[in-house]
C-alpha positions as CSV (number, residue, x, y, z in Angstrom):
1,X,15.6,-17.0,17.7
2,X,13.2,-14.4,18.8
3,X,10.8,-13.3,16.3
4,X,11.0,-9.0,15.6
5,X,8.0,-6.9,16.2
6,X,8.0,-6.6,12.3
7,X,6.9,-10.3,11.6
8,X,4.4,-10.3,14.6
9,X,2.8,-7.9,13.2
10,X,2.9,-9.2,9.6
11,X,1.9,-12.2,11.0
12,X,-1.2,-10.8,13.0
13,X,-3.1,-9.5,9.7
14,X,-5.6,-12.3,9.3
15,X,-7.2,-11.6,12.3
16,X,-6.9,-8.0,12.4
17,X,-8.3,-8.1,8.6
18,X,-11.4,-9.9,10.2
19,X,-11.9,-8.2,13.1
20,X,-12.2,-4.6,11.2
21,X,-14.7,-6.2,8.9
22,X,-16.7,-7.6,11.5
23,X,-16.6,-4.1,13.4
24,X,-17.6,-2.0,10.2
25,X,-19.5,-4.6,7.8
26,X,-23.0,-5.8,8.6
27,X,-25.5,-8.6,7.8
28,X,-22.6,-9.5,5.2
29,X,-24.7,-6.1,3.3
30,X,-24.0,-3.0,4.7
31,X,-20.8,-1.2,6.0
32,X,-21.4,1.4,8.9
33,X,-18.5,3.7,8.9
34,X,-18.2,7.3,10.4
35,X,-18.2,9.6,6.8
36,X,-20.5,12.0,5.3
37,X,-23.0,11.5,2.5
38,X,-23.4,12.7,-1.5
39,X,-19.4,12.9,-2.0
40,X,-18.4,13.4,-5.5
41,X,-14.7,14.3,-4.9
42,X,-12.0,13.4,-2.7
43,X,-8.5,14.2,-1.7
44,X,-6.3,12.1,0.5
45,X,-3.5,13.8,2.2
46,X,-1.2,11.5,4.0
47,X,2.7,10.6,4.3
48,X,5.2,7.5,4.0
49,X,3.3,4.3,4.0
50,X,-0.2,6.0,4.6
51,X,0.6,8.1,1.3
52,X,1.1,5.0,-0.7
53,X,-2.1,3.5,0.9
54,X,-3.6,6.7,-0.4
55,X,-2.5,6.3,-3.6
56,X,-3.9,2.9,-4.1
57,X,-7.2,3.4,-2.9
58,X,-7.6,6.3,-5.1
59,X,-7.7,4.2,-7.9
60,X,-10.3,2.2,-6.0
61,X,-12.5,4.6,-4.8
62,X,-12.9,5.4,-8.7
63,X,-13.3,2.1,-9.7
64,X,-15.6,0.7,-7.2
65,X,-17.5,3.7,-6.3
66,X,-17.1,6.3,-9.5
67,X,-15.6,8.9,-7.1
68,X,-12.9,11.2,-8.2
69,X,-10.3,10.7,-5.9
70,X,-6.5,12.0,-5.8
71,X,-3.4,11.8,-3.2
72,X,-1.2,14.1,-2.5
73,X,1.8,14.1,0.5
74,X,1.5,15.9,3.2
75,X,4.2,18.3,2.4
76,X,3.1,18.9,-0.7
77,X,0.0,20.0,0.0
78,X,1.2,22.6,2.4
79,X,2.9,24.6,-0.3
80,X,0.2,24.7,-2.2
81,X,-1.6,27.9,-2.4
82,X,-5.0,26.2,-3.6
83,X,-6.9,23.7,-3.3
84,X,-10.1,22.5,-4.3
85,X,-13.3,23.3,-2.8
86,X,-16.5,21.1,-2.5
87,X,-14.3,17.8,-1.4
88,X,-13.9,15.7,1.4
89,X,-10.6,15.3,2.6
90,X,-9.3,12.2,4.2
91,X,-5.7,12.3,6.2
92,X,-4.3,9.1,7.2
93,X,-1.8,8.5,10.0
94,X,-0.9,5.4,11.9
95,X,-0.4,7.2,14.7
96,X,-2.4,10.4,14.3
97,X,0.0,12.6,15.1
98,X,2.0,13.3,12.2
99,X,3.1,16.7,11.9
100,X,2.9,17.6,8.4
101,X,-0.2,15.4,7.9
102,X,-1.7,17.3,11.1
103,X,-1.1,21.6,9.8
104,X,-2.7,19.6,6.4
105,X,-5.9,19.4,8.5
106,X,-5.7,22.7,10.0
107,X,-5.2,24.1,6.9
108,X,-8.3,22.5,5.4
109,X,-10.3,23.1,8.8
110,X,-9.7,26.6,8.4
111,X,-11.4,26.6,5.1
112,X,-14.3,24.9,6.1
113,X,-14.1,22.2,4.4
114,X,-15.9,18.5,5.3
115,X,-12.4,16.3,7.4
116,X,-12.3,12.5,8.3
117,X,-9.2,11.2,9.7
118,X,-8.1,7.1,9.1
119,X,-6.1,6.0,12.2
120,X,-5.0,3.7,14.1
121,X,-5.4,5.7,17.8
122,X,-8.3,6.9,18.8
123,X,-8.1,10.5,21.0
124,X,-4.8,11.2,19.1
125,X,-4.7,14.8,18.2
126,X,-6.1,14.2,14.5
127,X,-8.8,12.2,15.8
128,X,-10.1,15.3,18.4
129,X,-9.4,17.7,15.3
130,X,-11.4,15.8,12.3
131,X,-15.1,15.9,11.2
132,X,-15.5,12.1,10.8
133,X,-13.5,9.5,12.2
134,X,-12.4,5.9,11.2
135,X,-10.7,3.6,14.0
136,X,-8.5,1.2,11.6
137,X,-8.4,-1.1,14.6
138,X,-4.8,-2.4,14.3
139,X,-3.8,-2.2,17.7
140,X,-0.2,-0.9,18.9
141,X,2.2,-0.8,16.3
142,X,5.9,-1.3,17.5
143,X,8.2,-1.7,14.3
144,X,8.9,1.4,12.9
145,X,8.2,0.1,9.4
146,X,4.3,0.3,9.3
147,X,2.7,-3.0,8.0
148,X,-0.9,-4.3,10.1
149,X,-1.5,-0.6,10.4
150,X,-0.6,0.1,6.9
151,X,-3.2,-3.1,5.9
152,X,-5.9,-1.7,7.9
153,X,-5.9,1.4,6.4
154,X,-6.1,0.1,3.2
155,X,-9.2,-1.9,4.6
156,X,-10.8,0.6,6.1
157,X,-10.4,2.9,2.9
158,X,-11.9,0.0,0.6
159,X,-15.0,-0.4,2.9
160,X,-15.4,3.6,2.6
161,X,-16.1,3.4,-1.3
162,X,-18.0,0.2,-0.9
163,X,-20.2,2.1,1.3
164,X,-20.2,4.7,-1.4
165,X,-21.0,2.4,-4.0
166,X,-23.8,1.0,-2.2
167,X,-25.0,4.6,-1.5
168,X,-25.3,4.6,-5.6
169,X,-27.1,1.7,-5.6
170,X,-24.5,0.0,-7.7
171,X,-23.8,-3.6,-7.5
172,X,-21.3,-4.3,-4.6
173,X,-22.0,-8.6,-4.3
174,X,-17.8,-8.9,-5.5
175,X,-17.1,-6.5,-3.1
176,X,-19.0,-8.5,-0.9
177,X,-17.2,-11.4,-1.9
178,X,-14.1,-9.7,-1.6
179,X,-14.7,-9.1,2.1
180,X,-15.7,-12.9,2.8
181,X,-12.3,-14.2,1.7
182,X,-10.0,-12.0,2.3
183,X,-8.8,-12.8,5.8
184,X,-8.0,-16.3,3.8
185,X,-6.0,-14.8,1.1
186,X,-4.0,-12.7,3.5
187,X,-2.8,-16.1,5.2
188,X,-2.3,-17.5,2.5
189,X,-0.4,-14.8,1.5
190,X,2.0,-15.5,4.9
191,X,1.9,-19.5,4.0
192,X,4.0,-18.3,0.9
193,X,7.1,-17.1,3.6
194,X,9.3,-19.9,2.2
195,X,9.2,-19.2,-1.5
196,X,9.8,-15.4,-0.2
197,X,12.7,-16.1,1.9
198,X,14.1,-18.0,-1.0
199,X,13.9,-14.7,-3.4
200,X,15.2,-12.6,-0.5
201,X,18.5,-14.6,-0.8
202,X,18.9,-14.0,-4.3
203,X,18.0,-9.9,-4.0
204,X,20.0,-9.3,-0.9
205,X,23.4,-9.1,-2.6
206,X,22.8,-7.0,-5.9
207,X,23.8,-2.9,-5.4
208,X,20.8,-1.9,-6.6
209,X,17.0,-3.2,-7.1
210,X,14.4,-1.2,-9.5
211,X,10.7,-1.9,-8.6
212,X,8.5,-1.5,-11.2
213,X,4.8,-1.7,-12.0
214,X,2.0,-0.3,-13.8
215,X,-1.4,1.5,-12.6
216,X,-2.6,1.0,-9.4
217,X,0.3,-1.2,-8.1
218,X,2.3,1.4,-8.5
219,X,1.3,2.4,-4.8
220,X,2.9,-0.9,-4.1
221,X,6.0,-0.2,-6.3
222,X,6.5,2.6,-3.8
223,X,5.9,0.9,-0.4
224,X,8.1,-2.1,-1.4
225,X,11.2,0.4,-1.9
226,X,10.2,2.4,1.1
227,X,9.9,-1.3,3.2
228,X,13.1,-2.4,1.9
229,X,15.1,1.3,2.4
230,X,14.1,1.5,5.5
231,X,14.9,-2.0,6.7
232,X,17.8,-2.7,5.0
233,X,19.4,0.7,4.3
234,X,19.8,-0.5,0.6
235,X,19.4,1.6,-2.8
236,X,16.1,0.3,-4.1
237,X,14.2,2.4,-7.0
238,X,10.4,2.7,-7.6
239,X,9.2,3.6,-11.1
240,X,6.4,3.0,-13.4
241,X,7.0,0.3,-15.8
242,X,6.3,2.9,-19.7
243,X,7.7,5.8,-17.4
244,X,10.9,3.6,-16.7
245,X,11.5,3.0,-20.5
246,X,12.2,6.5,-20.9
247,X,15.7,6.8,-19.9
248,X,16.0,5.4,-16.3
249,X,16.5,2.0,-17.9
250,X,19.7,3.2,-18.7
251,X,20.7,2.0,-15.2
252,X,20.5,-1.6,-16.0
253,X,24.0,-1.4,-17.6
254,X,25.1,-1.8,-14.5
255,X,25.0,-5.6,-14.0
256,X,24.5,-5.7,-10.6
257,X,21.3,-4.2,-11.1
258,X,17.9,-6.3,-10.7
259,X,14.6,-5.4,-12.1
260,X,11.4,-6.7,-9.7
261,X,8.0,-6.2,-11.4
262,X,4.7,-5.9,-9.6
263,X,1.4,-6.9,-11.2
264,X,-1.9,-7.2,-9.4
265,X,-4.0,-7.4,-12.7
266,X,-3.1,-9.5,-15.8
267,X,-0.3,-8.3,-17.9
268,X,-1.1,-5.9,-20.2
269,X,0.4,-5.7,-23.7
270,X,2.4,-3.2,-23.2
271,X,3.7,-4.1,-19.6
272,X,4.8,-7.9,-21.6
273,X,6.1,-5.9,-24.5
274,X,8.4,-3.6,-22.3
275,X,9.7,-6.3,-20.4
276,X,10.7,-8.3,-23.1
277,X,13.0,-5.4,-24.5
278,X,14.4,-4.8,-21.4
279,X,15.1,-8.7,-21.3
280,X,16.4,-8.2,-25.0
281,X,18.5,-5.2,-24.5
282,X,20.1,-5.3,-20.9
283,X,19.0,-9.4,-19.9
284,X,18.8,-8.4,-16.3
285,X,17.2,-11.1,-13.4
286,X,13.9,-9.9,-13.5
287,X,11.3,-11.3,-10.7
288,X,7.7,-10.8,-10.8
289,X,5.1,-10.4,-7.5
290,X,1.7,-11.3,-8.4
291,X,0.2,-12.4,-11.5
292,X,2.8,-13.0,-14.3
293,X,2.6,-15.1,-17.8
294,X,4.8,-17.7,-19.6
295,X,5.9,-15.1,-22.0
296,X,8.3,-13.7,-19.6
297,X,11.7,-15.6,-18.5
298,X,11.2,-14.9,-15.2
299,X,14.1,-15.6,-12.2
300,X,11.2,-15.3,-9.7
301,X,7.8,-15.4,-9.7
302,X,5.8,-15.3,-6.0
303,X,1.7,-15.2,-6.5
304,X,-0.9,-16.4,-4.5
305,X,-2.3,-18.0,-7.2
306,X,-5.9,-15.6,-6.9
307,X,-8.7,-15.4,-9.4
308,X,-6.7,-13.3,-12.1
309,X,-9.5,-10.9,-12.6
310,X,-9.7,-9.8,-9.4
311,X,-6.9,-7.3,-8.6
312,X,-8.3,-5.9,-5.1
313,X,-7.4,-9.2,-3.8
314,X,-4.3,-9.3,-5.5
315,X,-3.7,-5.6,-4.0
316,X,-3.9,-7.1,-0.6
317,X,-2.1,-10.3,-1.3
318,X,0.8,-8.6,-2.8
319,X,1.2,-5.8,-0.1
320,X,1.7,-9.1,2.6
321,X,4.0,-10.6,0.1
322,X,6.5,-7.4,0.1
323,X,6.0,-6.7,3.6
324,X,7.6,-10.0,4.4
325,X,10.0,-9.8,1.7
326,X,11.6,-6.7,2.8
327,X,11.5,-8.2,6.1
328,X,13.7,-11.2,4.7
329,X,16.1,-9.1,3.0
330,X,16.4,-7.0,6.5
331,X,17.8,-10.4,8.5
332,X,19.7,-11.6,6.0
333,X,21.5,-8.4,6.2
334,X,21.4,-8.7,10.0
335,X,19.1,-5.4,10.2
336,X,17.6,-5.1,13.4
337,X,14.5,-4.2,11.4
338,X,12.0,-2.9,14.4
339,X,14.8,-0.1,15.1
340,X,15.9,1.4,11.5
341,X,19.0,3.7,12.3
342,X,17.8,7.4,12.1
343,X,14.2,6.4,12.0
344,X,11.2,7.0,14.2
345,X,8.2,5.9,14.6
346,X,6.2,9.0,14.7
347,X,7.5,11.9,12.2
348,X,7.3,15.1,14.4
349,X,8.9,18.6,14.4
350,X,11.4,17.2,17.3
C-alpha cells in the first residue's frame, strides 16, 4: 500500500531533527540563530499546531532560560486593544503566510516593536516582513496536518532559549546533552509504531476520547485532539487534568467515553490522585503517553522508556508518539489523512 504524505513526513524527523541542529548549533557549544540580544519578555503569537508549539516552549523558554514568555492565538491577539511594550514577539507559521498570524505582525510592526518570524519558507511574506528570521528547515510539507514542520519549530524554539540561557551564562551542558540524543529518541520514538497501531485499534471505535494532561504537556493535550480531529473527523476533547475534575468529568457517564493522559514529567501527586478517583467513580479505559506509574490500572501505556527527569526529551518523544497515533486512528477509519475534508493547508482569507 502506498504510504501517505503524513507518515513520510513523520517518518523523516530524525534527520530533519539533525540537520537543524547541525545548521544552528556549533562546536557542540554555541547556537547561532538570527534573534536579538538582552530579552526579558516574550510573546508568541501563532495559530493551529504552531500555537500549541507556542505554548510548549513557553514553558521552556522560562525554564531553561528564566525568560517570561506567554502564547496567545492569532485571533486573539487581534482583538486586543493592548499589548505589552518592551517584548520581542515571535509569530510562527509553517508556511509563513497565515493570515491572521500575518495582520498580528503588522499590528506589532506598526508599534515598533522588536519581530522574528519561525518558519518553514524562506521569502514567504512573514519572512520579508519580520526583524529576525529563523529557517526551521523542514522542507515542503504536503499533509495538511502539520507534523516535521510542527517538530522543527519546536526545535528551533528550544535552541532560541538555549541561546538565551547561554547568553546568561547559566549552565546549558543538559541542554547540550539534550541536542546530542535527540535525533535517537525521535526514532526511537517511530520504532514504537507497533505498540501505537495496537492502541489506535482500541481508541478508534469509542464516540468520544478526552485527552488530558498537566503543565507543559498540556500543549500536547491540544495538538493530539487537533491531529486526531482533523484526520479522523472524530469528537476528541483536550483539557487539563485538576481543570477537568471540575465538572467536565461529568462526561465519563457516557460509557463510550475514553480518557488518554499525557505525562512528560513524573506523575505528580495530584495528577495520580485525580486519576484514581476518576478510576473510582466512572472506571473508564484510561491510557497513558509517556511516563506513567504502577499505581494506575492502565489499559495502555506507550513511553519511550527516557530518563524520567528529563521532560524536554519526553516533550519531543511524545509529540512523535501522537503524531503517529492520530495517524493510525485516521486509516483505520479509512481517512485519506493528507486531504482532511474542508481543510487546507494554508489558512487565508479565500
Amino acid at each position: 500500500m502506498k504510504k501517505s504524505h503524513m507518515e513520510i513526513e513523520i517518518k523523516q524527523q530524525p534527520q530533519i531533527i539533525s540537520k537543524i541542529i547541525d545548521a544552528y548549533f556549533f562546536d557542540n557549544e554555541k547556537v547561532i540563530i538570527d534573534a536579538p540580544d538582552d530579552v526579558d519578555k516574550i510573546i508568541m503569537v501563532a495559530s493551529g499546531s504552531s500555537y500549541h508549539c507556542a505554548r510548549c516552549a513557553a514553558e521552556i523558554f522560562g525554564d531553561v532560560s528564566n525568560i517570561e514568555a506567554r502564547a496567545i492565538y492569532s485571533s486573539e491577539f487581534l482583538l486586543k486593544k493592548v499589548i505589552p511594550n518592551h517584548a520581542l514577539y515571535i509569530f510562527i507559521s509553517q508556511s509563513g503566510e497565515t493570515t491572521d498570524t500575518l495582520s498580528a505582525l503588522q499590528k506589532v510592526k506598526q508599534l515598533g516593536m522588536q519581530t522574528l518570524c519561525v518558519t518553514n519558507v524562506e521569502n514567504s511574506t512573514m519572512w520579508k516582513a519580520a526583524d529576525y528570521r529563523v529557517n526551521c528547515l523542514a522542507g515542503e510539507e504536503q499533509s495538511v496536518a502539520s507534523t516535521k514542520a510542527l517538530t522543527a519549530q519546536m526545535l528551533c524554539l528550544y535552541l532560541l532559549a538555549i541561546k538565551y540561557a547561554a547568553d546568561k551564562k547559566s549552565d546549558i551542558s543538559k541542554q547540550i546533552k539534550n541536542l546530542q540524543v535527540l535525533p535517537d529518541v525521535i526514532q526511537r520514538s517511530i520504532n514504537l509504531e507497533g505498540k501505537i497501531q495496537t492502541l489506535a485499534k482500541f481508541l478508534y471505535k469509542y464516540r468520544d476520547i478526552v485527552i488530558a494532561a498537566d503543565g507543559v504537556s498540556y500543549a500536547l493535550a491540544k495538538e493530539a485532539c487537533l491531529k486526531i480531529k482533523e484526520t479522523s473527523y472524530i469528537n476528541v476533547m483536550s483539557h487539563i487534568l485538576g481543570e477537568f475534575m471540575h465538572g467536565h468529568l461529568a462526561v465519563l457517564n457516557n460509557k463510550k467515553t475514553i480518557l488518554v493522559y499525557i505525562s512528560s514529567d513524573e506523575l505528580s501527586y495530584s495528577a495520580i490522585k485525580n486519576l484514581e478517583k476518576i478510576k473510582a467513580d466512572y472506571n473508564p479505559p484510561i491510557c497513558v503517553i509517556g511516563t506513567s506509574t504502577d499505581r494506575l490500572n492502565t489499559s495502555y501505556n506507550i513511553d519511550c522508556n527516557l530518563d524520567s527527569d528529563n521532560y524536554i526529551l519526553k516533550i519531543f518523544s511524545n509529540l512523535v508518539i501522537i503524531q503517529i497515533l492520530a495517524l493510525k486512528i485516521a486509516e483505520k477509519l479509512g481517512r485519506d489523512v493528507d486531504k482532511p475534508k474542508g481543510l487546507r493547508k494554508i489558512v487565508t482569507e479565500n
